[in-house]
Structures are given as structure tokens and as C-alpha cells.
C-alpha positions as CSV (number, residue, x, y, z in Angstrom):
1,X,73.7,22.5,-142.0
2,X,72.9,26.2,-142.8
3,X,71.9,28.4,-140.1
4,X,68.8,30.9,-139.5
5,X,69.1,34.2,-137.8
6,X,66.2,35.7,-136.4
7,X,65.4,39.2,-137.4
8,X,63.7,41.7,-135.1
9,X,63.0,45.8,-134.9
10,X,61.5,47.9,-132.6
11,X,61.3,49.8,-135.6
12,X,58.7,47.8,-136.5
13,X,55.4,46.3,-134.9
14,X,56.6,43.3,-133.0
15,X,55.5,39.5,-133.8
16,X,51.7,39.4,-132.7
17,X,52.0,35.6,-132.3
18,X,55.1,32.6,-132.7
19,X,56.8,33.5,-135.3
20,X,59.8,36.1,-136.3
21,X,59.5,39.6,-138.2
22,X,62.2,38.3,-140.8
23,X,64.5,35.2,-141.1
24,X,67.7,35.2,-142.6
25,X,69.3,31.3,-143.7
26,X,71.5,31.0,-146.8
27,X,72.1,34.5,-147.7
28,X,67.8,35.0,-148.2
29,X,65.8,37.2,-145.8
30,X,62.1,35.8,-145.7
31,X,59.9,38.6,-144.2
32,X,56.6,38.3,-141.6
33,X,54.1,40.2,-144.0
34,X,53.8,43.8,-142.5
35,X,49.9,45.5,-142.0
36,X,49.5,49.1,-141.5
37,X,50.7,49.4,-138.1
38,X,52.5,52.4,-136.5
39,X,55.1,50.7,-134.5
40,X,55.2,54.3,-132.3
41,X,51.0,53.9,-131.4
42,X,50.4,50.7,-132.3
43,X,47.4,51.9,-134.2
44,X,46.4,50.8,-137.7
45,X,46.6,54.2,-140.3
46,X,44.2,55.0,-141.9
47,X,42.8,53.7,-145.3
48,X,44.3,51.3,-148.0
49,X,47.1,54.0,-149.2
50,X,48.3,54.9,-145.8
51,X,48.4,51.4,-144.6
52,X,50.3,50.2,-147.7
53,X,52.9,53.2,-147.1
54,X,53.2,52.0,-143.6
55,X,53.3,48.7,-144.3
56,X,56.2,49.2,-146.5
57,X,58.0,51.5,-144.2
58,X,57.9,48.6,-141.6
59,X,59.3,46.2,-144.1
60,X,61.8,48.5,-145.0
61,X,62.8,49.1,-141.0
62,X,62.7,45.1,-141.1
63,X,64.8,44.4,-143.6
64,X,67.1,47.5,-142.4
65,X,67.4,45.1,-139.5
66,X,68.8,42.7,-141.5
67,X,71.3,45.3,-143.1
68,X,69.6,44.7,-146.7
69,X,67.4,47.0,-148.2
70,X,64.2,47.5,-151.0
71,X,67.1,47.2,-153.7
72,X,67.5,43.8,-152.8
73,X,64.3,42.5,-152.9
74,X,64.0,39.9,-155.1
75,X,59.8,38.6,-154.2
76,X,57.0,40.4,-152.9
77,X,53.5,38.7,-151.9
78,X,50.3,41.6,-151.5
79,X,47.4,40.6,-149.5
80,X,44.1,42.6,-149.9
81,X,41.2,42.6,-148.1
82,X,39.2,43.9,-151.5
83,X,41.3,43.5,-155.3
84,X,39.4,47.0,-155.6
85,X,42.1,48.5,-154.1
86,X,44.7,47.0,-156.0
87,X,45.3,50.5,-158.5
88,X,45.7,52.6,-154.7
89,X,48.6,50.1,-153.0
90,X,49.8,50.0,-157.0
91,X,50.9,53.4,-157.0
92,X,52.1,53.4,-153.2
93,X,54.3,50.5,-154.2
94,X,55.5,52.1,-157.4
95,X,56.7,55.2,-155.8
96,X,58.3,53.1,-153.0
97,X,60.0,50.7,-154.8
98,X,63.2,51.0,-156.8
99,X,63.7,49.4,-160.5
100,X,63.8,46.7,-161.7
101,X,61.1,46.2,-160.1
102,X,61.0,42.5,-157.9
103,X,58.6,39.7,-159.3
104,X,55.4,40.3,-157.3
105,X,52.3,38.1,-156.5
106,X,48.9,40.0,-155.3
107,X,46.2,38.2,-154.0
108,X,42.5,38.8,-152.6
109,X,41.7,37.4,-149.0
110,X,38.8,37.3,-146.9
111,X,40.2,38.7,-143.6
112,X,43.6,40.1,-142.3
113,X,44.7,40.5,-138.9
114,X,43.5,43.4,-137.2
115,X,41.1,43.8,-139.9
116,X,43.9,45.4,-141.8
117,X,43.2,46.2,-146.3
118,X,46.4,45.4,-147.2
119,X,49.6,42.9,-146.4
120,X,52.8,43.0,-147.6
121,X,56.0,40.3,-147.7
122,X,59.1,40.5,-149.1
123,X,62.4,37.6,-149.9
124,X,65.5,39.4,-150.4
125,X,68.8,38.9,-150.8
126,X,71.2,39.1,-147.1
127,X,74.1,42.0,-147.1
128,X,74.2,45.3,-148.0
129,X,71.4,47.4,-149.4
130,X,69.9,50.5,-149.9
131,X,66.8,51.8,-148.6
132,X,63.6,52.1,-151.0
């Protein structure tokens, strides 16, 4: 039977409901998905390019947490509140993440919590990593 560690960071916003900021089981870390949330003020940035960067830097506190890293990430899931803003978080993302770049899925939504214009996941691989 494999076991899960539980992942947390004040570096990041904490869990707004039951669940974990990242999982680690079987040498995978499943990420919460991260809005634009200043862990410091717990204020929302804003627009869609400042929430995606600080959406990213609390994923990449989170999976610091979890002594991995950006270079590790092998899946990332975008939620946006309007596909309009796909080219903005596009570049944000580009800048932030290392190549090869992980296989990525980007979806539209109706709502995200706290009213937020973009969500990001991740799934990377456990152990050592480097920051993005």
C-alpha cells in the first residue's frame, strides 16, 4: 500500500476548504490549483497577468514544499474565467516555465473561486528540483 504525504506552505494561500495544497503518493505531487492570491494580504492581484504570475509563484512555493520544483513538472491544467485571456497567462507561463515545456490542458469555466480569471495545477515528479 503506497502512502500520501500531505503538502502545505505558508508560503502559499492556505486550503480555503477540505482538501490539501499538494499531495505527494508514489513519487507524483498532485497540486490544489493556485488563483491569484497574495499569501502575505490575502488579496487577489490584480488582472489576468498578475494573477497568473501569482498563481504560479504559489505553485512554485507549493511544490518547493514538496522539495520539487517547475523542472519537474510533468502536467499542467489552466482554468480561465474568459479563453480571451488565454494569449496574456500564455506569455506569463512562457517566461515562467522552463523547457521542455510540460504537456498542458487550458480550459474555459464559468466561475472560479473568489471570482479569480485564471487557475493553475500542476503533477510533477517527487525529489529534487529546481525552481522555474
Amino acid at each position: 500500500m503506497s502512502k500520501r504525504r500531505s503538502i502545505s506552505t505558508d508560503a502559499a494561500p492556505g486550503a480555503i476548504g477540505p482538501y490539501s495544497q499538494a499531495v505527494e503518493a508514489n513519487g507524483v505531487v498532485f497540486t490544489a490549483g493556485q488563483v491569484g492570491t497574495d499569501p502575505a494580504t490575502g488579496e487577489l492581484e490584480d488582472g489576468v497577468g498578475a494573477q497568473a504570475e501569482r498563481a504560479l509563484a504559489n505553485l512554485e512555493a507549493v511544490l518547493g514544499a514538496a522539495g520539487t520544483g517547475f523542472d519537474r513538472v510533468l502536467k499542467t491544467t489552466i482554468f480561465l474565467a474568459d479563453m480571451g485571456d488565454f494569449g496574456a497567462v500564455n506569455e506569463v507561463y512562457a517566461r515562467r516555465m522552463p523547457e521542455p515545456y510540460p504537456a498542458r490542458s487550458t480550459v474555459a469555466v464559468r466561475t472560479l473561486p473568489r471570482n479569480a480569471l485564471v487557475e493553475i495545477e500542476m503533477i510533477a515528479l517527487a525529489g529534487e528540483g529546481a525552481s522555474g
